[in-house]
C-alpha positions in Angstrom: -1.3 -53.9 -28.0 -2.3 -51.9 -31.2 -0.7 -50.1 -33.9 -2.2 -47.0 -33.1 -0.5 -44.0 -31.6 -1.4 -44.0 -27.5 -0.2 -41.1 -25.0 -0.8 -39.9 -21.9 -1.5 -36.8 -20.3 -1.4 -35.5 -16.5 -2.8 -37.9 -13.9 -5.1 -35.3 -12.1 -8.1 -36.1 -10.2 -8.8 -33.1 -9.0 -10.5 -30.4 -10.6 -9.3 -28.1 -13.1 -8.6 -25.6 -10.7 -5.0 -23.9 -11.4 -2.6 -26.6 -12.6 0.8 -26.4 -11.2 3.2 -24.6 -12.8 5.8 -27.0 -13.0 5.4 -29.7 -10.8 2.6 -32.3 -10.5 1.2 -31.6 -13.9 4.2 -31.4 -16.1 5.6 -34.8 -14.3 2.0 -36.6 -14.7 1.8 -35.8 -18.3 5.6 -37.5 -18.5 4.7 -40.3 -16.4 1.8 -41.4 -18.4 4.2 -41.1 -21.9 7.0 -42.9 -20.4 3.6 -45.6 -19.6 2.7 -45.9 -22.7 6.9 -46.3 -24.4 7.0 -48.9 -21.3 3.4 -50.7 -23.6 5.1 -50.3 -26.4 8.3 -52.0 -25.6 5.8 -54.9 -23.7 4.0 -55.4 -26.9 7.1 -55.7 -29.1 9.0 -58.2 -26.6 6.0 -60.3 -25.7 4.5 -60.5 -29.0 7.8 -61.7 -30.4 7.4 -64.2 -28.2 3.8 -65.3 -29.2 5.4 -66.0 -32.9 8.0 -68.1 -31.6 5.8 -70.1 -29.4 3.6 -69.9 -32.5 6.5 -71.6 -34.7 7.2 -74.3 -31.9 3.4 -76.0 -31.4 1.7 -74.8 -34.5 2.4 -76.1 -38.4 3.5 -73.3 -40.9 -0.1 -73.5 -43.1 -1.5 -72.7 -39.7 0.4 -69.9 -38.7 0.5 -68.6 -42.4 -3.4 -68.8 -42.0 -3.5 -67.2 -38.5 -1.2 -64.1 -38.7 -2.9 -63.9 -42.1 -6.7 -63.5 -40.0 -5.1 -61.2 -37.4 -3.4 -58.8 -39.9 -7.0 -58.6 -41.4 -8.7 -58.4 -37.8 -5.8 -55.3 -37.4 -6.7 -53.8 -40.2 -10.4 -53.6 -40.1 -10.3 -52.6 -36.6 -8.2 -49.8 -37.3 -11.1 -48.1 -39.6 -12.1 -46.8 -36.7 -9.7 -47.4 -34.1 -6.9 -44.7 -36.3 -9.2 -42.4 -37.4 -10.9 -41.9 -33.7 -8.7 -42.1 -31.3 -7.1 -38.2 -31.8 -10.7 -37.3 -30.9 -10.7 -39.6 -27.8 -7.6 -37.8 -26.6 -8.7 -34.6 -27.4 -12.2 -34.6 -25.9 -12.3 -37.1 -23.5 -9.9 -34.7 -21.1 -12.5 -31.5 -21.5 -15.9 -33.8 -21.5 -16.2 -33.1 -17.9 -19.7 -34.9 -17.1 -20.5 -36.1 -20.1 -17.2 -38.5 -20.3 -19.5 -41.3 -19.9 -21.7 -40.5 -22.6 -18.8 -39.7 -25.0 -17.0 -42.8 -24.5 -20.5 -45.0 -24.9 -20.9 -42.9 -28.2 -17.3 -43.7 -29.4 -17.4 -47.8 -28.8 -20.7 -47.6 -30.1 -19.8 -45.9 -33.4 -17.0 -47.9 -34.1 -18.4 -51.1 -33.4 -21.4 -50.5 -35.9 -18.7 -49.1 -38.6 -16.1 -52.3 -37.9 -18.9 -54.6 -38.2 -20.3 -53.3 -41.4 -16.7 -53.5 -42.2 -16.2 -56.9 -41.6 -19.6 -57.7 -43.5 -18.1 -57.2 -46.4 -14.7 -58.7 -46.1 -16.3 -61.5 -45.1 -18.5 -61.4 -48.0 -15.8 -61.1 -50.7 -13.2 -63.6 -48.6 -13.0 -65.6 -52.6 -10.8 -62.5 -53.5 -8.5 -62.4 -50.7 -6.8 -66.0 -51.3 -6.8 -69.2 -49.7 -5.2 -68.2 -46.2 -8.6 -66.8 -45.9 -10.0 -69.9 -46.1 -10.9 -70.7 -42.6 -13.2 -67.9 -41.8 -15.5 -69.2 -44.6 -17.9 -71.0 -41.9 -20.8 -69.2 -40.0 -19.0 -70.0 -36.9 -15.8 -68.4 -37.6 -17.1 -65.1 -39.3 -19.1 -64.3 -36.0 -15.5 -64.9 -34.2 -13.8 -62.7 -36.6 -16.4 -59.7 -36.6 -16.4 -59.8 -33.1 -13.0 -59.9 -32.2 -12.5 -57.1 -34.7 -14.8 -55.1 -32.5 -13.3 -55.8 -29.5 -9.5 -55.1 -30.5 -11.2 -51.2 -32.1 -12.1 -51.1 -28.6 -9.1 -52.4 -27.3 -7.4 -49.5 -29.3 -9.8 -47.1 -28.5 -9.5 -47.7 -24.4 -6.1 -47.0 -24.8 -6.8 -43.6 -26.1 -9.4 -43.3 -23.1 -7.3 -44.1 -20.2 -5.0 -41.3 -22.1 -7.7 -39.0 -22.1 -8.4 -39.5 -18.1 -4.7 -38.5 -17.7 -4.3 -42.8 -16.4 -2.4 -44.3 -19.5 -0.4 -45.9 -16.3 -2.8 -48.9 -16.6 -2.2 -49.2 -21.0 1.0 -51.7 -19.8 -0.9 -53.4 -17.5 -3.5 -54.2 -19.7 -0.6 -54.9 -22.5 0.5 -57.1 -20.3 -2.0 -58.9 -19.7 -3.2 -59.5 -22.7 0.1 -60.5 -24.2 1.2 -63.1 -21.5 -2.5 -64.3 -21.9 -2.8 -65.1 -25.7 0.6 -66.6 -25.1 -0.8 -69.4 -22.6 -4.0 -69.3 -24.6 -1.2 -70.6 -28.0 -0.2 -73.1 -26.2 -3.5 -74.4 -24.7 -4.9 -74.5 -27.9 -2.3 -76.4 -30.0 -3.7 -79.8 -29.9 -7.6 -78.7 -29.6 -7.2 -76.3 -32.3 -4.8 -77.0 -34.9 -5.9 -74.9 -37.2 -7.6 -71.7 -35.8 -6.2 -71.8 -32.4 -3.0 -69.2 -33.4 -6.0 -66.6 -34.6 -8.7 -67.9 -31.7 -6.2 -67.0 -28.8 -5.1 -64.0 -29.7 -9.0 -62.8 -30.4 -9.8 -64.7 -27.0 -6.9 -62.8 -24.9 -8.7 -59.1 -26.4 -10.9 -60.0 -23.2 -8.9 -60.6 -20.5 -7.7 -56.9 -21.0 -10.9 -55.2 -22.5 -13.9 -56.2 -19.4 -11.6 -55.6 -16.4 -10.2 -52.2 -17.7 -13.5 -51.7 -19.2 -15.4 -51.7 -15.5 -12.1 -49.4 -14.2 -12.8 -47.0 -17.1 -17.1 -46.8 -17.0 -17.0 -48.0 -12.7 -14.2 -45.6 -11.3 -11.9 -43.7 -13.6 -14.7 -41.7 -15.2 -16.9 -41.3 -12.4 -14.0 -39.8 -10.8 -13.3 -37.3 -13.6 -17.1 -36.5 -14.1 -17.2 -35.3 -10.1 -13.9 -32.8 -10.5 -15.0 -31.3 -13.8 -18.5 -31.3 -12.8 -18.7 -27.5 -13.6 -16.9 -27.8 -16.9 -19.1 -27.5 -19.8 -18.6 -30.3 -22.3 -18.0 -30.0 -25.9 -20.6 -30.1 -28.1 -21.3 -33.1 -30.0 -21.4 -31.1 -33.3 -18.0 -29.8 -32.4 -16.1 -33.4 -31.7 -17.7 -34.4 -35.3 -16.2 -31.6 -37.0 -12.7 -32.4 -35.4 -13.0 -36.1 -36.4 -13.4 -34.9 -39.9 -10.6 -33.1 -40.6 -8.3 -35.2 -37.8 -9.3 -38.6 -39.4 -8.0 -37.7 -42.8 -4.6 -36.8 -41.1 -5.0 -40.4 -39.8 -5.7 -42.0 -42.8 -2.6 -40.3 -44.2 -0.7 -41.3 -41.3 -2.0 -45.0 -41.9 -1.6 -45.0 -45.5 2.5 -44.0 -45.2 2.8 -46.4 -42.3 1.6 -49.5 -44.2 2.2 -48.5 -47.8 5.7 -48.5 -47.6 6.8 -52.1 -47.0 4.2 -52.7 -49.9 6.1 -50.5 -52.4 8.9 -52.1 -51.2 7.1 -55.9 -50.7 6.1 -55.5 -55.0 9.7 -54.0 -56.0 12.0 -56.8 -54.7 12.1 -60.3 -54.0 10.7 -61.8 -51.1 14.4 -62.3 -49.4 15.7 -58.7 -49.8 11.8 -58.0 -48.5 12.4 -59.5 -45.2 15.8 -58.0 -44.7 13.7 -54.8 -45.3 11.1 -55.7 -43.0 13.4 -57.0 -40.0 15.3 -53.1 -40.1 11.9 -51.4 -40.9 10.2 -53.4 -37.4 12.8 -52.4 -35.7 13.5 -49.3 -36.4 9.8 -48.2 -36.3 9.4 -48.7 -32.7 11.6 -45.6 -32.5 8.4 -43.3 -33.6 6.1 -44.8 -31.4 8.5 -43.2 -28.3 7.1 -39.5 -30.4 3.9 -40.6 -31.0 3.2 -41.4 -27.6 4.8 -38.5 -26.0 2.6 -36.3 -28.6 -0.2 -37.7 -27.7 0.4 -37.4 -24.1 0.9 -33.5 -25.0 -2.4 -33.3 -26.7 -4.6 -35.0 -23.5 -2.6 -32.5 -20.8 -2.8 -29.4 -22.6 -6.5 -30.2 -24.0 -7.5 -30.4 -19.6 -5.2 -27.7 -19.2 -4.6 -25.5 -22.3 -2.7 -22.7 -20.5 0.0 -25.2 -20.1 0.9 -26.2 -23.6 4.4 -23.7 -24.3 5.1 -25.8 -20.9 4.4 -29.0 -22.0 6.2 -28.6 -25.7 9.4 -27.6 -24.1 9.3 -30.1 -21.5 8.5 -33.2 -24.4 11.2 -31.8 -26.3 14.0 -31.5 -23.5 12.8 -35.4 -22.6 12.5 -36.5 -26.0 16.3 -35.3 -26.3 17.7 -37.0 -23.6 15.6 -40.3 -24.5 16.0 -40.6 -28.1 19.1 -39.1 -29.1 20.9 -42.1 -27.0 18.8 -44.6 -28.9 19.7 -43.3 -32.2 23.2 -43.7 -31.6 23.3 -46.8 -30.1 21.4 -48.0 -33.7 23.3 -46.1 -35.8 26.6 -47.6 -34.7 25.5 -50.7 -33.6 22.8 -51.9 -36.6 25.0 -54.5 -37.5 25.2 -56.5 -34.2 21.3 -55.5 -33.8 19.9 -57.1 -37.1 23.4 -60.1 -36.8 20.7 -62.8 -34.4 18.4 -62.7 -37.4 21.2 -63.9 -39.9 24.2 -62.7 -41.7 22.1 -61.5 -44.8 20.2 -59.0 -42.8 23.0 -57.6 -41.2 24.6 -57.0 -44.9 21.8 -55.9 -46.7 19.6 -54.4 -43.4 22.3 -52.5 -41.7 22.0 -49.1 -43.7 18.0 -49.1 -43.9 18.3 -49.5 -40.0 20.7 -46.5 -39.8 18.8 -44.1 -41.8 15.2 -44.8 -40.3 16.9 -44.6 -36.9 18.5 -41.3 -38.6 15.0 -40.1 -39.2 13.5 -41.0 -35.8 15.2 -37.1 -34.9 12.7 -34.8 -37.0 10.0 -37.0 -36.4 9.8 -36.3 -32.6 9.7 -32.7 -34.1 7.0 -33.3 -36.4 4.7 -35.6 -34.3 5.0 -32.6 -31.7 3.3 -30.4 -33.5 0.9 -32.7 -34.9 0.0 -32.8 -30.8 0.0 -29.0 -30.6 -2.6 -29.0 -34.2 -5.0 -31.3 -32.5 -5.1 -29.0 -29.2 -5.6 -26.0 -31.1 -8.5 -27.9 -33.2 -6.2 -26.9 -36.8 -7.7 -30.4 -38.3 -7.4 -28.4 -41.6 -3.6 -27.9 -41.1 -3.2 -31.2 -39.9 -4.6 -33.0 -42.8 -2.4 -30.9 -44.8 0.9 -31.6 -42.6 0.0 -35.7 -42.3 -0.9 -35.4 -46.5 2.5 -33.8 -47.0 4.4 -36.3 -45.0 2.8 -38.9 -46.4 3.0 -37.6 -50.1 6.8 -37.2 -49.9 7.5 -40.3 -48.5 5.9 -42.9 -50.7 7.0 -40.0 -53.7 10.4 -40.3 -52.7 10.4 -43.6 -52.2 8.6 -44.7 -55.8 11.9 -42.3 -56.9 14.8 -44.0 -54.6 13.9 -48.0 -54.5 14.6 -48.1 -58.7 18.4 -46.9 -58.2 19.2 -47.2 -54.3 17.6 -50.6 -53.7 15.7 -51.4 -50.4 17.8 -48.1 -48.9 15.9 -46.0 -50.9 12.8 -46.3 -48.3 15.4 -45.2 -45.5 16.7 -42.6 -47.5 12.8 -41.0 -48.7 11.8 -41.5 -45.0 14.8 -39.5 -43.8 14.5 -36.8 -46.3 10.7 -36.3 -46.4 10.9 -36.3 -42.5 13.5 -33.7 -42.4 11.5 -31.5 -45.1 8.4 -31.8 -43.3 10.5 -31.1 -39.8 11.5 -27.9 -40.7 8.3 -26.6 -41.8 6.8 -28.2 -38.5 9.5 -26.3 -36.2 8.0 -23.0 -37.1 4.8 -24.3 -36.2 6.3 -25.5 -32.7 7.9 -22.0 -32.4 4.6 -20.0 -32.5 3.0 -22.3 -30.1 6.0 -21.1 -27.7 6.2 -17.9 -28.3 2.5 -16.8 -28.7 3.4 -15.4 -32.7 1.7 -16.5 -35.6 4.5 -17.8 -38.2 4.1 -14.6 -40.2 5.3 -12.8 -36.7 1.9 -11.0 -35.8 1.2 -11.3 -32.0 -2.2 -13.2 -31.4 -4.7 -13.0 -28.6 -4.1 -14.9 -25.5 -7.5 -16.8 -25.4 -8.6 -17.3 -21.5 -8.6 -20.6 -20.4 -12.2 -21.4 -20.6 -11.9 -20.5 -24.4 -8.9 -21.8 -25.5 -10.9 -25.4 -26.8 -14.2 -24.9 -27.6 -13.9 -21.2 -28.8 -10.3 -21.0 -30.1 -11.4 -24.4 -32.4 -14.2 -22.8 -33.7 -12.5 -19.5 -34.3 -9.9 -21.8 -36.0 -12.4 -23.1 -38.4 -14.0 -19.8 -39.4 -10.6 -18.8 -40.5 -10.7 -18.2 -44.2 -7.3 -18.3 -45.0 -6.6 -21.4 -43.2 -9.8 -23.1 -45.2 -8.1 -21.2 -48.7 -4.5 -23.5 -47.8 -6.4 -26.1 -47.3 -7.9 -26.7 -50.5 -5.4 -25.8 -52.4 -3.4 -28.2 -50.6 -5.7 -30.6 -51.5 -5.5 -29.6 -55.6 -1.7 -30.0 -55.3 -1.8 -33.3 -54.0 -4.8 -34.5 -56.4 -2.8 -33.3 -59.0 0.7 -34.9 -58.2 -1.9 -38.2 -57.2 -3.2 -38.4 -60.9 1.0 -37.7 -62.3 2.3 -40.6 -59.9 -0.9 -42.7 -61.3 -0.4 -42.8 -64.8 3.0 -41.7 -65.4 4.5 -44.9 -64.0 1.4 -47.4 -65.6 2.2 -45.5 -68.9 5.3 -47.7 -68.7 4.4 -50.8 -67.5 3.9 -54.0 -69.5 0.7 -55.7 -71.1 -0.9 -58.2 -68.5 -1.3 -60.6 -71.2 -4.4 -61.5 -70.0 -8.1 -61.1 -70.9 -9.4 -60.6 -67.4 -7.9 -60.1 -63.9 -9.6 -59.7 -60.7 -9.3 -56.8 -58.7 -6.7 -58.5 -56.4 -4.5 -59.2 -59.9 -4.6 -56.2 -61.0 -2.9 -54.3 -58.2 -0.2 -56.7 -58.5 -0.1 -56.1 -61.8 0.1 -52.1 -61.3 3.6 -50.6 -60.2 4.0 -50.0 -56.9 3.9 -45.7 -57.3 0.8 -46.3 -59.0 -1.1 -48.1 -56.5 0.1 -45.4 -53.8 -1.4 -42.7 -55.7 -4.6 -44.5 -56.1 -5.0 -44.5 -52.4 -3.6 -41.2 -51.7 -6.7 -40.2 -54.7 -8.9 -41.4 -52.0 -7.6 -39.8 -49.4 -8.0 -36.7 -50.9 -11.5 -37.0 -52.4 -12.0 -38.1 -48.5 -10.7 -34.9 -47.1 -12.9 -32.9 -49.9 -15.8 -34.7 -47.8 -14.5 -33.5 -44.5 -14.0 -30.1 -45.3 -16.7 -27.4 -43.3 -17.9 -26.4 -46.9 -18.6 -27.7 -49.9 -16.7 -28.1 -52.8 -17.9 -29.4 -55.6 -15.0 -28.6 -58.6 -12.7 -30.2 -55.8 -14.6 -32.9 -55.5 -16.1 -33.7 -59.2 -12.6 -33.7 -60.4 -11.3 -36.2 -57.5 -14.5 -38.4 -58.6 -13.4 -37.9 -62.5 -9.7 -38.8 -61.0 -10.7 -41.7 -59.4 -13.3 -43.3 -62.0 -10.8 -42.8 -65.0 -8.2 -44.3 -63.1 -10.2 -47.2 -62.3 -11.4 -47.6 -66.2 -8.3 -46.4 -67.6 -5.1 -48.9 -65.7 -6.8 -52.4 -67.4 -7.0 -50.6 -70.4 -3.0 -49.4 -70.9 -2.0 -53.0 -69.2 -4.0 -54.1 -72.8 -7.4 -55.5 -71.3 -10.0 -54.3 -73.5 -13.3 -53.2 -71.5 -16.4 -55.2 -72.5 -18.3 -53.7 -75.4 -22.1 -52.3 -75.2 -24.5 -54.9 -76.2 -26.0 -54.5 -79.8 -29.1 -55.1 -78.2 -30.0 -52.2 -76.0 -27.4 -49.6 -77.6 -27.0 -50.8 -81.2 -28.9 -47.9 -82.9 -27.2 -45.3 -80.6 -23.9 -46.1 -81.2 -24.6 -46.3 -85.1 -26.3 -42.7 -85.1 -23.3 -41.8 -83.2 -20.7 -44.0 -85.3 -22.6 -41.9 -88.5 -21.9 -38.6 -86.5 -18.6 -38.8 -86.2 -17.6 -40.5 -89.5 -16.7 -43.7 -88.3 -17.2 -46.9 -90.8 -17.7 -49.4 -87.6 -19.8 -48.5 -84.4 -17.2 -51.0 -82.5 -15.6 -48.3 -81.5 -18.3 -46.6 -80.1 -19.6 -49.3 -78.4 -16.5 -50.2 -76.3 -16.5 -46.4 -75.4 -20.6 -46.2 -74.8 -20.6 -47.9 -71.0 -17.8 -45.5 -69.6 -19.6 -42.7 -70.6 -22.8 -43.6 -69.7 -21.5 -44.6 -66.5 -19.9 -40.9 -65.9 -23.6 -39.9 -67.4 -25.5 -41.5 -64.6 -23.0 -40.9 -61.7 -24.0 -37.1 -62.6 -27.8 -37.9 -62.3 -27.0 -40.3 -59.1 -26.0 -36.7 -57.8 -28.3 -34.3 -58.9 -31.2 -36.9 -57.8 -29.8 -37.2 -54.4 -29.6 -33.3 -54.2 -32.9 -32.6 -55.5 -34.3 -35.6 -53.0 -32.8 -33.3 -49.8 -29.2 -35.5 -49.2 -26.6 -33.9 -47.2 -23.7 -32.8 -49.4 -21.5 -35.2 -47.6 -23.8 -38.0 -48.4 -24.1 -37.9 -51.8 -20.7 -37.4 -52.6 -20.1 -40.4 -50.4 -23.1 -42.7 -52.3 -21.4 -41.4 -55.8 -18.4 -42.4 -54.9 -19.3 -46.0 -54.0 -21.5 -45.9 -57.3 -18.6 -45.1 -58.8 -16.5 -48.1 -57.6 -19.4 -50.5 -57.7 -20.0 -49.1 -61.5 -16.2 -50.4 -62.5 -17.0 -53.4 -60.5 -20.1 -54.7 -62.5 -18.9 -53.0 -65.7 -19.3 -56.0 -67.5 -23.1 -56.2 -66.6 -23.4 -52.5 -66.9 -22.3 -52.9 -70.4 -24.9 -55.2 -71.0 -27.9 -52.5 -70.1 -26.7 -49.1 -69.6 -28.5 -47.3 -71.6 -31.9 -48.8 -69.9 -30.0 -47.6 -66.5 -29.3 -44.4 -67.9 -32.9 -43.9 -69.2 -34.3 -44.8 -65.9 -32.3 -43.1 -63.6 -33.4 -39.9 -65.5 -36.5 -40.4 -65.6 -36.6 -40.7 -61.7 -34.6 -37.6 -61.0 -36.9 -35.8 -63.4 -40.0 -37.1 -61.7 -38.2 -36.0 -57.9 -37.1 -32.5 -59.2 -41.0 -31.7 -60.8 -42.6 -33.6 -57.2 -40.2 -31.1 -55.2 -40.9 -28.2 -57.4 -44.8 -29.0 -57.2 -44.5 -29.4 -53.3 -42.5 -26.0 -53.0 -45.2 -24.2 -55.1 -48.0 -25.8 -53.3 -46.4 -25.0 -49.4 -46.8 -20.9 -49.3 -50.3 -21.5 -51.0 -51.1 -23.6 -48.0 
């Protein structure tokens, strides 16, 4: 049904009186994983079927156009729907009753963010290319926002019915939604041509969404509120701070997950791109199997944290016996697997196959403790584990695709997994043997305390915050060597102009990875308890120059400063520095006054009473809008310039004349 990792925890409705020790609880929390592997295979069989039936009725423009407007719809959802659906597992479990009100919060938040979301696509659809083309109309753009609201929610009420320890219903729903879109296809063929591959698979979100919708809200939370009536719920302050740092994990996680085939999509031909694709599908599934389990960990042990050493041996015993059969039927069978899709994938898919299956191993490892990190509220070391991951696998695989070929994805997701595995194992060893990984024996916390007060003991650690940020240097720095090392190579555009869209197909693929792992990281400076503003300067700097910097090596000269607003400073400064010309200058003159007035954009803001987090978040879009419009910003920048400082003088001498009037009075 989505992308997005689902699990399940214990299916209690009882209160959180004493769990049992190894019985009911353990096998709920099982039960509700091996529910959501049972979704996942549902999904995969059924919505293979949807393309077939889609091929049969519907012409190839149309389905081109359709999966074209669900991979967007996927997509957009998934701002929210990836980012917050940790959280949902995490608190939904301890929210006791204030579940309802969580829940309400949660669709409500993402349906505002996914709609503002799909605003903008929607506005800038002329970029995106002509399979686009149908949404254009009024009509079709209200379809499209809403459906991407109701598949975030579709997403996110997976997560929920994890949360209430019921993920037993996630296939039902599955299934219902897949066999419905699949009659829908077919129904819609001869009234809808065109749209009808996009309108019935947004149509079928329903038939899963209200029904399981009145279970959740009419008798699955009711039910949870009256058990845990006596539990105190978290805080709202608290959940926000754990989305912080667990949403930049997810964006990590998303980034590596949909990055890859694109590295691989721009490096090779379209041919040896679907024999990549076909192993990469397949294979994938695998990590879904320890996704879901993990997540299933982190709902049981968030209700009952005194049962987490339990749960982690228990996921890794089952995980054993499940996967390691799996793997080996792959590995020695990936010929005969990928043969039904043609003899050229079985000779150019077989290997890719074996080593992703290969790598399926450490990941149950690592998505283990990625559960046990989201328990424990370690958002910090999570965003560094899921940054890691993700920063070896597209490195590696920027390294291995040049020599290796398309195998040189398996090979970096095999090696990077392995890496991060090991270091992940130590982590799974403290959590069941109650010692730090530098061997100090820590606390017990009491069960009561374990959430609330061991996550916000977790943040006030300073050492953890120290690793944290200097995990975040190391990766802004290897981000800004991957940018330009790579584009220092490449060749000349040979064009005058290219549109946003152009120009990351004109940028190698390690190039375009780093620029989205640079905004991961300046996103994770955000999300960070304190701020930090060298951290985050520089990642602005990073992101700005890059930005200015890649049209310029692939030979597209930046527009030049008008004479008419910035003639007579650029020849005082021309004089200044000995130049003959001021052409020089005035090509120069709009970056820097950009960088001029993205400083005053911030100091304004500050001086006006913005959150920290906010105005880093407006610079940053200043930023990006400033390299955007850099062609009218050239025209009057200086006149910007001069006016923004005039209004961030006039704020800081109104605040200090308030502030010297308020003891007075």
């Amino acid at each position: 049904m989505t992308d997005t990792a689902r699990a399940g925890p214990p299916e209690t409705d009882a209160a959180p009186s004493p769990a049992p020790e190894d019985g009911a609880s353990g096998d709920s929390m099982f039960r509700n994983a091996y529910a959501l592997m049972l979704s996942t295979g549902v999904s995969a069989a059924l919505g293979l079927g949807f393309w077939l039936v889609a091929a049969r009725y519907y012409t190839e423009e149309a389905v081109g156009q359709g999966s074209a407007a669900i991979a967007a719809m996927r997509l957009l959802a998934s701002v929210t729907a990836t980012t917050m659906i940790g959280a949902v597992v995490r608190y939904v479990p301890r929210a006791g009753r204030a579940t309802a009100s969580l829940v309400a919060r949660t669709y409500l938040v993402s349906s505002v963010v996914v709609s503002l979301a799909c605003v903008v696509f929607l506005l800038t659809l002329d970029l995106w290319g002509d399979s686009y083309a149908p949404l254009g109309t009024l009509s079709a753009g209200l379809v499209f926002t809403g459906s991407c609201v109701a598949w975030a929610i579709l997403t996110l009420q997976d997560g929920v019915l994890t949360g209430l320890r019921k993920a037993v219903w996630v296939p039902v729903g599955n299934a219902v939604f897949s066999i419905g879109k699949l009659l829908l296809l077919a129904a819609f063929a001869a009234a809808l041509p065109v749209l009808g591959v996009f309108v019935s698979w947004a149509a079928a979100i329903a038939l899963s969404v209200l029904p399981l919708g009145w279970l959740i809200f009419g008798r699955l939370i009711p039910r949870q509120a009256g058990a845990d009536r006596d539990r105190e719920p978290p805080r709202m302050r608290e959940v926000g701070r754990f989305l912080a740092g667990d949403s930049v994990g997810a964006l990590f996680s998303l980034a590596m997950i949909n990055l890859l085939p694109v590295m691989v999509a721009v490096r090779f031909d379209a041919a040896h791109n679907g024999f990549f694709y076909i192993a990469y599908t397949v294979g994938g599934t695998m990590e879904f199997m320890a996704i879901n389990m993990a997540s299933s960990l982190t709902a049981h042990a968030s209700h009952s944290p005194g049962h987490l050493a339990e749960g982690v041996r228990g996921a890794l015993r089952r995980m054993t016996v499940l996967l390691v059969p799996v793997v080996v039927v792959l590995v020695l069978f990936a010929p005969q697997i990928l043969a039904p899709f043609g003899a050229d994938y079985a000779d150019h898919g077989t290997l890719v196959l074996r080593l992703l299956a290969a790598a399926a191993l450490p990941r149950v490892v690592v998505e283990l403790y990625i559960g046990v990190l989201r328990v424990q509220g370690r958002t910090g070391a999570l965003a560094a584990l899921q940054g890691a991951m993700c920063t070896l696998v597209l490195g590696s695989a920027g390294v291995l695709l040049g020599p290796m070929g398309i195998a040189g994805a398996g090979w970096a997701m095999l090696i990077a997994m392995t890496a991060v595995a090991a270091v992940s194992a130590l982590g799974l060893r403290s959590a069941l043997t109650g010692r730090t990984l530098w061997g100090a024996r820590r606390r017990e916390p009491r069960r009561e305390e374990y959430g609330t007060g061991w996550a916000r003991l977790a943040a006030r650690n300073t050492r953890e915050r120290r690793a944290g940020t200097l995990w975040l240097w190391g990766l802004l720095g290897l981000a800004a060597g991957l940018f330009w090392t790579p584009l220092s190579r490449a060749a000349h555009a040979g064009r005058a102009r290219l549109t946003g869209a152009e120009l990351v197909q004109a940028l190698p693929p390690v190039t375009v990875a780093s620029g989205v792992l640079v905004i991961v990281v300046y996103t994770a400076a955000v999300a960070l308890r304190r701020p930090r503003p060298t951290l985050l300067g520089t990642a602005l700097l990073v992101t700005v120059a890059a930005l200015h910097s890649a049209p310029l090596i692939l030979g597209i000269r930046p527009a030049a400063a008008s004479r008419e607003w910035h003639g007579t400073l650029a020849g005082f400064l021309a004089g200044a520095a000995g130049l003959d010309s001021p052409a020089a200058v005035l090509r120069a003159l709009p970056f820097a006054l950009q960088l001029l007035c993205l400083a005053l954009a911030a100091v304004l803001l500050r001086t006006a009473g913005a959150h920290w987090r906010v105005t880093a978040a407006v610079v940053w879009v200043l930023g990006v809008a400033g390299w955007a419009a850099q062609d009218a910003f050239a025209e009057a920048g200086l006149p910007v310039f001069v006016g923004l400082f005039a209004a961030t003088a006039m704020t800081y001498g109104v605040r200090g004349w308030v502030s010297g009037r308020g003891p007075a009075a």
